[in-house]
C-alpha positions as CSV (number, residue, x, y, z in Angstrom):
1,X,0.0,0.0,0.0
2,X,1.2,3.5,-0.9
3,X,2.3,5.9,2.3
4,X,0.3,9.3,1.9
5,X,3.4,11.0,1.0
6,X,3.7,8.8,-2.0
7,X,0.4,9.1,-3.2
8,X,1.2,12.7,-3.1
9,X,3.8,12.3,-5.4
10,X,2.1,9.5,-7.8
11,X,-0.7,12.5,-8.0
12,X,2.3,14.9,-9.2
13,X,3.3,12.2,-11.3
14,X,-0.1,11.8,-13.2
15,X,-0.2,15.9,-13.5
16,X,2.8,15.5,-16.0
17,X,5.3,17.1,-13.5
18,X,8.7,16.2,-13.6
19,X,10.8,14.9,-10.6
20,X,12.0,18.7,-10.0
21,X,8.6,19.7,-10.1
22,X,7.1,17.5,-7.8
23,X,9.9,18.6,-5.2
24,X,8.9,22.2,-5.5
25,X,5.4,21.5,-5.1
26,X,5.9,19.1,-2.6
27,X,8.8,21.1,-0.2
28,X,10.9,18.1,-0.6
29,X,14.4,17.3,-2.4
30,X,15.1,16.0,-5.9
31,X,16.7,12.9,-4.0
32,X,13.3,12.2,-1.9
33,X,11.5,12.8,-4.6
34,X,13.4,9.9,-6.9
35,X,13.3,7.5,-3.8
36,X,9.8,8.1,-3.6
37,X,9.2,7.3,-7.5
38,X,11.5,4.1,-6.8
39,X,9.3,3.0,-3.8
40,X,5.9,3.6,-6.2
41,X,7.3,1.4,-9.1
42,X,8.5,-1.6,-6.3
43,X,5.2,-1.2,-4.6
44,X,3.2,-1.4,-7.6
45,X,5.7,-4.0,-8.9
46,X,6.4,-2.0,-12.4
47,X,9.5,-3.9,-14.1
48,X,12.1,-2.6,-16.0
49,X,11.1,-3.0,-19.0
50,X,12.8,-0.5,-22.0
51,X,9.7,-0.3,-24.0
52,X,7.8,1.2,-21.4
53,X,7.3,4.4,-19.4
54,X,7.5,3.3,-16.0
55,X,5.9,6.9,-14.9
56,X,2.4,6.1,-16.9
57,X,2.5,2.5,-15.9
58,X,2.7,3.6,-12.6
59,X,0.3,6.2,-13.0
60,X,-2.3,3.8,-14.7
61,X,-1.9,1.0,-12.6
62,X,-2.8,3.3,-9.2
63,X,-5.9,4.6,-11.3
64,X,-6.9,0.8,-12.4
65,X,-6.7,-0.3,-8.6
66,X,-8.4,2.7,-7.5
67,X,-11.6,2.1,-9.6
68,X,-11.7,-1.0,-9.0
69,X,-12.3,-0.2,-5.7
70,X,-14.9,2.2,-6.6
């Protein structure tokens, strides 16, 4: 399950912003902000795949769970 802080971020994420942005907006460092991201795509067990954008998979998978739930 995603800490609050993290879904914080993931929302940043799915606004477009990029990792600099989301620290700004969020009052946190580049660094947290990539460890964050990291955390997201282990929690929501994204791979490493090339071919793939690993901020929209992670993006769409949160959205998918969450309306599910709905």
């Amino acid at each position: 399950m995603l800490s609050p802080r993290e879904l914080e971020v993931l929302a940043k994420m799915a606004e477009g912003c990029t990792n600099p942005a989301i620290g700004r907006a969020l009052f946190m460092s580049e660094s947290t902000v990539e460890k964050h991201v990291g955390a997201i795509r282990s929690e929501l067990g994204l791979s490493e795949e090339k071919e793939i954008d690993r901020r929209v998979a992670a993006v769409l998978t949160y959205l998918r769970e969450v309306d599910s739930i709905t």
